[in-house]
C-alpha positions as CSV (number, residue, x, y, z in Angstrom):
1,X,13.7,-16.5,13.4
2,X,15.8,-15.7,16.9
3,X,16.4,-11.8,17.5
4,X,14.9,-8.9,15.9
5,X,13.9,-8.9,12.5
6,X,16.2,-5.9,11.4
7,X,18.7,-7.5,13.3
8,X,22.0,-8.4,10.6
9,X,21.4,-11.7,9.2
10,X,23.8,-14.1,7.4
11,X,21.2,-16.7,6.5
12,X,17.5,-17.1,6.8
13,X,17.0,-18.8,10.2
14,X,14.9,-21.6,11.0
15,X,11.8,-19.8,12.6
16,X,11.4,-20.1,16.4
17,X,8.6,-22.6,16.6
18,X,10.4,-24.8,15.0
19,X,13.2,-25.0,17.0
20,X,10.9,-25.1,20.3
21,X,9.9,-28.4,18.8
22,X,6.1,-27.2,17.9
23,X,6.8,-28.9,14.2
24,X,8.5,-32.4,14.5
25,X,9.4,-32.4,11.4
26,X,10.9,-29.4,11.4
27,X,9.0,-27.4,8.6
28,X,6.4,-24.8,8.9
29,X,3.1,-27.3,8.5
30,X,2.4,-25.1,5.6
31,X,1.3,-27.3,2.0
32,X,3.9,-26.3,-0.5
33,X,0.8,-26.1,-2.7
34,X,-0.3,-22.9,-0.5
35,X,-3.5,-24.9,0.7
36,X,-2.5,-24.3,4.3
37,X,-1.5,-25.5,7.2
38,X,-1.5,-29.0,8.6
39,X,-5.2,-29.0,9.9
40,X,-6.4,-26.9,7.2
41,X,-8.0,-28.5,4.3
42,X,-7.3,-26.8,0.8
43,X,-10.6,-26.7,-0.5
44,X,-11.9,-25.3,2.9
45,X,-9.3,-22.3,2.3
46,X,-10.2,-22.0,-1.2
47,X,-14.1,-21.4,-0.6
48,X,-13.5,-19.0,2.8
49,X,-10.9,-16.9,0.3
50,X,-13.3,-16.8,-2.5
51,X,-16.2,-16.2,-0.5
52,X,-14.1,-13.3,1.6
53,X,-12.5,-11.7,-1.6
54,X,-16.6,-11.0,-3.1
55,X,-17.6,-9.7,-0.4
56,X,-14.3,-7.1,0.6
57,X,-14.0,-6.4,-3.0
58,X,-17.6,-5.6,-3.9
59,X,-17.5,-3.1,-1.1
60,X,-16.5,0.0,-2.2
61,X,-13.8,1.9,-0.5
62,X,-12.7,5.2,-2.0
63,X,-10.0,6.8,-0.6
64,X,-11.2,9.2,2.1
65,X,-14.3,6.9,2.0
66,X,-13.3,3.7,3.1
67,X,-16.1,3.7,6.5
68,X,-18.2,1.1,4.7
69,X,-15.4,-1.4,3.8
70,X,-13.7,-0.7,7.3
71,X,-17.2,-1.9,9.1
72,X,-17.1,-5.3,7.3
73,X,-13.7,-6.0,8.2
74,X,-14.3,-5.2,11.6
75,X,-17.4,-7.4,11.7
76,X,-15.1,-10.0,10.2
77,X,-12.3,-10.0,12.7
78,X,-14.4,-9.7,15.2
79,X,-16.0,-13.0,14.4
80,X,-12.7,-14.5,13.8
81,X,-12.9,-13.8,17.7
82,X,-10.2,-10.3,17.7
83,X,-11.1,-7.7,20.0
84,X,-11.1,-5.4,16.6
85,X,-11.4,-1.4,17.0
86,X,-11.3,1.6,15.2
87,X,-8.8,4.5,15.6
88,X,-8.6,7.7,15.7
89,X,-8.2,8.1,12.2
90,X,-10.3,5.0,10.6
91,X,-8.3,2.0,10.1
92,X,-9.1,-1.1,11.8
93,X,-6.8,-2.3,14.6
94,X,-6.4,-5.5,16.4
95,X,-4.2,-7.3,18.6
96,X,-2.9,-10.8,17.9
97,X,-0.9,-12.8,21.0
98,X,2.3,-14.0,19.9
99,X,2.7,-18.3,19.7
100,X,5.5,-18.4,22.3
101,X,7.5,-15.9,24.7
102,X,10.9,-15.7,25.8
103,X,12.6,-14.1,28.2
104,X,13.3,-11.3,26.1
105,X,9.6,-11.0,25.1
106,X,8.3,-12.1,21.6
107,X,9.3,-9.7,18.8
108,X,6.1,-7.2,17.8
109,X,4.8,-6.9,14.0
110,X,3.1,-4.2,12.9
111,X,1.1,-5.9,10.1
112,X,-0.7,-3.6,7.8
113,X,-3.0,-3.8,4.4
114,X,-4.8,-0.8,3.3
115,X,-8.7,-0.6,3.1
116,X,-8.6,1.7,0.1
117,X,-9.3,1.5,-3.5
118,X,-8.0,4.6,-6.1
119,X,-11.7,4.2,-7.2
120,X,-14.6,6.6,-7.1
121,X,-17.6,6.1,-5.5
122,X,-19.3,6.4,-9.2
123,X,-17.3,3.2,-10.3
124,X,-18.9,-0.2,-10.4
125,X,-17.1,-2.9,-7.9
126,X,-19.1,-5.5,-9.0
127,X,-16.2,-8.8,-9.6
128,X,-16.7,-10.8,-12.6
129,X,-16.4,-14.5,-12.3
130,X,-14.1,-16.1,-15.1
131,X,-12.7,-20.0,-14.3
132,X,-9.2,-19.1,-14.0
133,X,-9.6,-15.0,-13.6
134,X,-12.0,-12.8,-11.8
135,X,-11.7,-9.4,-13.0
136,X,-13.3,-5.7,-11.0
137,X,-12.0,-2.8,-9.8
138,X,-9.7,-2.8,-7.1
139,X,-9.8,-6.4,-6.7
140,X,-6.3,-7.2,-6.3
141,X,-5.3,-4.4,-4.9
142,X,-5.9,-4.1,-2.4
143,X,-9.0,-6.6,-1.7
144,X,-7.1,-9.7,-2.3
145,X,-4.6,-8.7,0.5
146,X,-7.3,-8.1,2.8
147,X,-9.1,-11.4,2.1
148,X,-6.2,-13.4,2.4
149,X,-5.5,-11.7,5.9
150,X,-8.5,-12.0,7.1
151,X,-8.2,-15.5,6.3
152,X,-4.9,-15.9,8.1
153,X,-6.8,-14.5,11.3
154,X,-9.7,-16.9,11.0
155,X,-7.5,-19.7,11.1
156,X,-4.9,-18.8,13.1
157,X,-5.2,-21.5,15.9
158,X,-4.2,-24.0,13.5
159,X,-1.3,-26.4,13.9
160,X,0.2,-25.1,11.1
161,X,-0.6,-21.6,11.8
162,X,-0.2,-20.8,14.7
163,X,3.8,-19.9,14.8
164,X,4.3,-16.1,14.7
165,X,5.4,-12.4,16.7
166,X,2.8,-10.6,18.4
167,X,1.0,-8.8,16.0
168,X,-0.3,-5.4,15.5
169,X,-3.3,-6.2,12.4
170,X,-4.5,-3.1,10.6
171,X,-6.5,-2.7,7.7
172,X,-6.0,1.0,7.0
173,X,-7.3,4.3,5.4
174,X,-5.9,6.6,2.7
175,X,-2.6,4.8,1.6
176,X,-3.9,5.8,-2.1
177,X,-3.0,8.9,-4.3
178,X,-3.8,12.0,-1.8
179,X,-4.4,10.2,1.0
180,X,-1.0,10.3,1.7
181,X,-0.7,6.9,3.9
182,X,-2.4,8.6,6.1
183,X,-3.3,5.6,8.6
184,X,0.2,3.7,8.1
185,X,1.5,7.3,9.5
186,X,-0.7,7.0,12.2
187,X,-0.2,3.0,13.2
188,X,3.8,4.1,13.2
189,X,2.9,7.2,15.2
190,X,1.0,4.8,18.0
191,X,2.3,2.0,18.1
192,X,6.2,2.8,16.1
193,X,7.9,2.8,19.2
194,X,7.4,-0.7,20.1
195,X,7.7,-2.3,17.0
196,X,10.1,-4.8,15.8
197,X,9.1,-4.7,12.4
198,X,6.6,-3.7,10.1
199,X,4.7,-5.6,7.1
200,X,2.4,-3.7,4.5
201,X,0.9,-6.6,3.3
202,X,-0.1,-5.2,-0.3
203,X,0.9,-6.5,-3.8
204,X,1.8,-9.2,-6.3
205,X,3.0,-12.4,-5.5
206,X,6.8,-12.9,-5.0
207,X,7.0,-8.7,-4.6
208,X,9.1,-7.2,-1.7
209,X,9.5,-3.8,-1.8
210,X,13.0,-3.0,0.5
211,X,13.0,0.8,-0.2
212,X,10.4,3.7,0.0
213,X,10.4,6.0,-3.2
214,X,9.2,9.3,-1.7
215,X,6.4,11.9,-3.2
216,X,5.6,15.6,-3.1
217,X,2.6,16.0,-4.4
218,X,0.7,19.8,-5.2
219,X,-2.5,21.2,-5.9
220,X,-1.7,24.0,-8.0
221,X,-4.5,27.0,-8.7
222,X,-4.6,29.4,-11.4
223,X,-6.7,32.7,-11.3
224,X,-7.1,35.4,-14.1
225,X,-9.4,38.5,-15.1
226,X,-10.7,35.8,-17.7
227,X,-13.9,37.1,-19.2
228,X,-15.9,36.7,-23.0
229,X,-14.1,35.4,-25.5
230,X,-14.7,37.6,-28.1
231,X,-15.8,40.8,-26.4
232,X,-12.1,40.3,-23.8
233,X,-9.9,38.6,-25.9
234,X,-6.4,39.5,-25.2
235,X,-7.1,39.0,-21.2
236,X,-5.3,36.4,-18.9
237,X,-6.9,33.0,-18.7
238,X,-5.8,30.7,-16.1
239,X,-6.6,27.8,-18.5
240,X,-3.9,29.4,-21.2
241,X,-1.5,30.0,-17.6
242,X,-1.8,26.3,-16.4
243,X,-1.4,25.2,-19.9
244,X,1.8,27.3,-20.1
245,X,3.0,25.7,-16.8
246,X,2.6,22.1,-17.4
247,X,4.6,22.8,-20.9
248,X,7.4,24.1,-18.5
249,X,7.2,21.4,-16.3
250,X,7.8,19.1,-19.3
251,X,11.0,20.8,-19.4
252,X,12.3,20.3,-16.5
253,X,15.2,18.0,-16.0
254,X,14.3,15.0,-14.2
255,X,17.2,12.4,-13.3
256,X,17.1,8.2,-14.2
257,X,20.0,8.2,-11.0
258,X,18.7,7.9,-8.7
259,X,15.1,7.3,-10.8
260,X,13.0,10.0,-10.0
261,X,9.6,11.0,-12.0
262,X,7.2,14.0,-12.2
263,X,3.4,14.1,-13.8
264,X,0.5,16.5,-14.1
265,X,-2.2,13.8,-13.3
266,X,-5.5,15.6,-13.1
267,X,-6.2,19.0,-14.9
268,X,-9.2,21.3,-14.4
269,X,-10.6,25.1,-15.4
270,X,-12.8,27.0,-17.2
271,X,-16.6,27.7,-17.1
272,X,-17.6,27.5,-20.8
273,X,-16.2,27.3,-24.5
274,X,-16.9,30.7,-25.2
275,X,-15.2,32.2,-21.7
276,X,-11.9,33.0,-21.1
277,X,-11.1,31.0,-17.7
278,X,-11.1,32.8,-14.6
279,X,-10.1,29.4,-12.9
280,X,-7.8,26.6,-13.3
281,X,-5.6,24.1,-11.8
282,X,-3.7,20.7,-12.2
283,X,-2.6,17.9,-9.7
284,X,1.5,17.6,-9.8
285,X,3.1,14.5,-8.0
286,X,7.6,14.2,-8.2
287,X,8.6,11.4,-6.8
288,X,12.2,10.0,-6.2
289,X,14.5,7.3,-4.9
290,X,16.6,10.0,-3.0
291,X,15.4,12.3,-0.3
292,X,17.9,15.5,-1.3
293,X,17.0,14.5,-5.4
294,X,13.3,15.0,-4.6
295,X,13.6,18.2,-2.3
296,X,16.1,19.6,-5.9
297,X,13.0,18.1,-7.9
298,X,10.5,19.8,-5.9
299,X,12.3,23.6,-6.2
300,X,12.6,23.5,-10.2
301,X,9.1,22.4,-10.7
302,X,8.0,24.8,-8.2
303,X,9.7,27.8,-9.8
304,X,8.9,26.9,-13.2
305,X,5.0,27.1,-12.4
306,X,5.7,30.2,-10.6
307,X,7.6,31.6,-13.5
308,X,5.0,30.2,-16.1
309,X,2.1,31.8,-14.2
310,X,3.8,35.0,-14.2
311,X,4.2,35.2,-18.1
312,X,0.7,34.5,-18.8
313,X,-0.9,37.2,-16.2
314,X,-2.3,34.9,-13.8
315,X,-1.7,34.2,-10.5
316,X,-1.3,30.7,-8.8
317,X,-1.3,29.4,-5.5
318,X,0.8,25.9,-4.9
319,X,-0.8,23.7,-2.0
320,X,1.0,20.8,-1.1
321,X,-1.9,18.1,-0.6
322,X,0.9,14.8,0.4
323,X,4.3,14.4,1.4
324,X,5.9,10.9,1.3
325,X,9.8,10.4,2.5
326,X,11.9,8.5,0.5
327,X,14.5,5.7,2.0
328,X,15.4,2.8,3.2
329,X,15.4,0.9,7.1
330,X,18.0,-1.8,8.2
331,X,15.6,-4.4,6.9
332,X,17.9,-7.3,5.3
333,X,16.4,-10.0,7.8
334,X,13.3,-9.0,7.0
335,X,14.1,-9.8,3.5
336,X,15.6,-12.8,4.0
337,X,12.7,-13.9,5.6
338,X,10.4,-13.0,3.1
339,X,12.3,-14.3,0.2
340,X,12.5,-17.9,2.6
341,X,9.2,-17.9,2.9
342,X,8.5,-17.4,-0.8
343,X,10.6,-19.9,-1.9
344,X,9.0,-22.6,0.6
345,X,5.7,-22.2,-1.6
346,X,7.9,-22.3,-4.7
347,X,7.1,-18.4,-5.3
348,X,10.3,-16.8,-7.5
349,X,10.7,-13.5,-5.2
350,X,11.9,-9.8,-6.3
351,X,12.7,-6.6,-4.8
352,X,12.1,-3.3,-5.7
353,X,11.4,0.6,-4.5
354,X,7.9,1.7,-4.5
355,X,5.2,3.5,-2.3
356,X,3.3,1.9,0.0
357,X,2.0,2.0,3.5
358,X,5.9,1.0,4.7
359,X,6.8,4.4,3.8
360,X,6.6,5.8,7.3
361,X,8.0,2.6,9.0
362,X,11.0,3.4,7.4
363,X,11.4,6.9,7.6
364,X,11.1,6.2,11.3
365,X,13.4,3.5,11.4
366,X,11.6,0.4,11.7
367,X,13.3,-2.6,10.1
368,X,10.0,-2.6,6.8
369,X,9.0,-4.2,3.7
370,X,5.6,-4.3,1.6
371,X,5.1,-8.2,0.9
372,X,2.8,-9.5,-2.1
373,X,-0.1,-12.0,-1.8
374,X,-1.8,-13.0,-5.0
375,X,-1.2,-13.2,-8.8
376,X,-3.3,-10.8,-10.7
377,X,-2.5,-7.3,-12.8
378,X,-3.9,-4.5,-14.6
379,X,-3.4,-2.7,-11.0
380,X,-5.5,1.1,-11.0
381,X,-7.3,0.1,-14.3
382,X,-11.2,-0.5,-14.6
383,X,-9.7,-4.1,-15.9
384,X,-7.9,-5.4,-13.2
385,X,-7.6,-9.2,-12.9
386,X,-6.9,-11.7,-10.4
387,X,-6.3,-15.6,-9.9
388,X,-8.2,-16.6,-7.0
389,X,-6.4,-19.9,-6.8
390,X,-3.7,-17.6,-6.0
391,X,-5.1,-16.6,-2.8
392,X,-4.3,-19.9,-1.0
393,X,-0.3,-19.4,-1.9
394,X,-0.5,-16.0,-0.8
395,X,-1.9,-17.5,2.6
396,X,0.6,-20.0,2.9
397,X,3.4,-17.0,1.8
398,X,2.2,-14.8,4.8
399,X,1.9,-18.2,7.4
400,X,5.4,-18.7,6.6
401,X,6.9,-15.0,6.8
402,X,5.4,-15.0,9.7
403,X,6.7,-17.9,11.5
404,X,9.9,-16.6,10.6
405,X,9.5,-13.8,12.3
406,X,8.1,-15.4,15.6
């Protein structure tokens, strides 16, 4: 792919490699049936995914936890021979040399999949081995993005991978419920400014998220005289208040155009059955496809907590615990590529809005997309499944998005 990946497009270009002559016959050197590239045998791939995905996905990594899982990845792409580092802020970070330059300079890629699971450190990791599906916690997403990168950087001398940008590799903290993409922000804040493009590499197969659906997200906390049950019955109890407020917030008109959502996620309070609360509180998160639709969303819900807290006696503070901006970046190339490079592993592609470490990319204006690498689903459930025999398409998916971009 010649020019910058957010540049307009008409078609998807033949990538840049390709036309240099590094691929006679004039294809990527990717197996259509994702086992690799033209040096790399199948079964080799299958065995180093496998191998990878138990060991990242059996290594816990709660959000705002995520030091253990972020010291095995750096051991691992430092053996892949990547002078691999931690930030300021957690997330692994490596530099990858381009295939080719031009006189222009190769194109940069900030290339991105998150090291966090929405797991507590009380859940049980452990993968269970089926013959087709292997199910755990977290083991999709987002382990099986991270194994299948990691794979991509042990291998990627090979023939037949070995066409891309230069690369800016991250494995990165908090892009889970309140950790509020806290190291994407922070890769866009460093290194933003030089960056062609940026991938979050996280999701199912043949997924392409194009536009960012943006968040508010509060703590709110009740307080009240409370007291006995019996002996101060009639007094305000921040359990009755927050219960009052999420009731209001049920009322509240939420638009389908552009879609937008709110939820009460997590509710706490109270000391005992026989005790009027004292304290209480609920998580709230609106989201929305529009910027000014959120920041109308955001206002009502507000006031109607306010307003609900005020009826019942109690008081409540409103903390706001993540912020994510909603939009899109002048990405169509990017797309293009990514739905080229599907279709060359025979992968049936989609786009769609979500949240994901590309948030901040495109709020700052960098051509962005989140890009999908296995075939598994029961995503944030105790449940989740994957098809490791996926992995190796995956592979081949992100070899050839890559090229494309080179």
């Amino acid at each position: 792919m010649t020019g910058k990946p957010g540049a307009q497009a008409t078609d998807a270009a033949p990538y840049a490699c390709a036309a240099s002559g590094a691929y006679a016959d004039g294809t990527s050197g990717v197996a259509a049936d994702g086992g690799g590239g033209a040096t790399a045998a199948p079964a080799a791939d299958a065995a180093a995914l496998r191998a990878l995905l138990l060991d990242i996905a059996q290594t816990p990594a709660p959000t705002g936890s995520e030091g253990e899982r972020a010291a095995l990845v750096l051991r691992l792409w430092r053996e892949a021979g990547l002078d691999a580092r931690l930030d300021a802020v957690g997330n692994v970070v490596a530099d990858v040399a381009a295939s080719s330059d031009t006189s222009a300079g190769p194109p940069t890629v900030i290339l991105a999949a998150h090291l966090d699971s929405v797991f507590g450190p009380d859940v049980d990791v452990s993968v269970t081995q089926g013959d087709e599906r292997w199910c755990g916690p977290g083991i999709g997403d987002n382990a099986a993005s991270l194994a299948v990168l990691t794979r991509y950087l042990q291998t990627r001398g090979l023939p037949g991978r070995a066409c891309r940008p230069r690369l800016v590799v991250a494995a990165t903290v908090g892009e889970e419920g309140l950790g509020d993409l806290r190291g994407a922000k922070h890769l866009v804040a460093e290194f933003g400014s030089g960056a062609d493009a940026f991938i979050a590499f996280d999701g199912g197969l043949g997924s392409i998220t194009d536009a960012a659906v943006g968040s508010a997200r509060y703590e709110a906390r009740f307080t009240a005289p409370g007291g006995h049950s019996w002996g101060d019955y009639g007094a305000a109890s921040a359990v009755h208040a927050a219960g009052e407020a999420i009731g209001a917030l049920r009322r509240v008109k939420v638009l389908n155009t552009p879609r937008s959502s709110l939820n009460v996620g997590q509710v706490w309070g109270g000391t005992s059955v026989n005790a009027i609360a004292e304290r209480a509180g609920f998580n709230l998160d609106l989201r929305s496809l529009d910027a000014a639709t959120l920041a109308e969303l955001e206002a009502v819900a507000l006031t109607a907590v306010r307003a609900a807290a005020r009826a019942a006696g109690a008081a409540v503070e409103l903390v706001q615990v993540g912020a994510r901006q909603a939009g899109r970046s002048d990405n169509e190339r990017l797309v293009l590529a990514a739905r080229a490079a599907y279709a060359e592993v025979g992968v049936a592609q989609r786009t769609a809005a979500a949240s994901t470490d590309a948030n901040p990319a495109m709020a700052a204006g960098i051509p962005a997309i989140a890009f999908g690498g296995y075939r598994g689903g029961n995503a944030h459930r105790l449940d989740e499944w994957l098809e490791p025999a996926s992995l190796g398409v995956g592979l081949a998916a992100l070899t050839g998005l890559l090229a494309r971009l080179a």
